[in-house]
C-alpha positions as CSV (number, residue, x, y, z in Angstrom):
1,X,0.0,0.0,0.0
2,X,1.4,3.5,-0.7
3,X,0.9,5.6,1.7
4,X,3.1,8.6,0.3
5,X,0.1,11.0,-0.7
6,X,-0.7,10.9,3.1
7,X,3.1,13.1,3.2
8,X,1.3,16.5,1.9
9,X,-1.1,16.0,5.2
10,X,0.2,17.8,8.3
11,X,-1.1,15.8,11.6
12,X,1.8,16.8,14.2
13,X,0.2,20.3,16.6
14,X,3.5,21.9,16.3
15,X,3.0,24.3,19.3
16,X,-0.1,25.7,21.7
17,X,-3.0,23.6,21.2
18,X,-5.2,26.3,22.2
19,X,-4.0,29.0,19.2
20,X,-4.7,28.8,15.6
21,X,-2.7,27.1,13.2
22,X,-1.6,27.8,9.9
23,X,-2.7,24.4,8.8
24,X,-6.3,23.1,7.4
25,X,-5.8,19.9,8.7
26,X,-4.8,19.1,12.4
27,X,-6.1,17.9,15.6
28,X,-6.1,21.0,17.9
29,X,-9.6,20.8,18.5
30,X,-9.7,17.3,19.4
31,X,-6.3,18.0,21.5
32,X,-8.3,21.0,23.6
33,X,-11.4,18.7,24.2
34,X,-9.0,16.4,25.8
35,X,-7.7,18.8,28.1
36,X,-11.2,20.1,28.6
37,X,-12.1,17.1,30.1
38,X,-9.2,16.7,32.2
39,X,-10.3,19.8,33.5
40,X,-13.7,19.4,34.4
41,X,-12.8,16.0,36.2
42,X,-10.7,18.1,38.3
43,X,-12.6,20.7,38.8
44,X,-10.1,23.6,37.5
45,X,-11.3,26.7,35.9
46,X,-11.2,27.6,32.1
47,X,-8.4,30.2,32.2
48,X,-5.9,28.1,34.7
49,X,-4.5,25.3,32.7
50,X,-2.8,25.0,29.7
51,X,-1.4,21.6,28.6
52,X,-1.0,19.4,25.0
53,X,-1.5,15.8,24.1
54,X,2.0,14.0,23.5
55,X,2.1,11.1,21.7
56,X,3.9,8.9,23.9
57,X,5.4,9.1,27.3
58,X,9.0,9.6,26.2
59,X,7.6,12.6,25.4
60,X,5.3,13.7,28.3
61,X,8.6,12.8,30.3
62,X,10.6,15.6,28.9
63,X,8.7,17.5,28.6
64,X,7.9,17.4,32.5
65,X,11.4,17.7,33.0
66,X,11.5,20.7,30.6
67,X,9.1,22.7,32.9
68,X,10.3,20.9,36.2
């Protein structure tokens, strides 16, 4: 299967989930939902999180030690 026309397709939120991107075709939306909901479970207010999805926990690791 050739998957090479899939390479003109940018699916990587480079960035802040929660501004616009210069790309048609991403997942922000999907990405701030998530957070949303993390939110509400733990009962923090709309303007006093910020956060992104990784995609693995290499990732969410450091990046944790990024901020830490």
């Amino acid at each position: 299967m050739d998957l090479s026309p899939l390479l003109s397709f940018l699916m990587n939120n480079v960035g802040d989930p929660f501004k616009e991107s210069n790309f048609g075709l991403h997942s922000k939306k999907i990405e701030v939902a998530v957070l949303d909901w993390f939110a509400q479970l733990w009962e923090i207010e709309k303007d006093e999180y910020w956060g992104y999805v990784t995609n693995g926990g290499t990732e969410g690791n450091l990046h944790g030690m990024l901020i830490g």
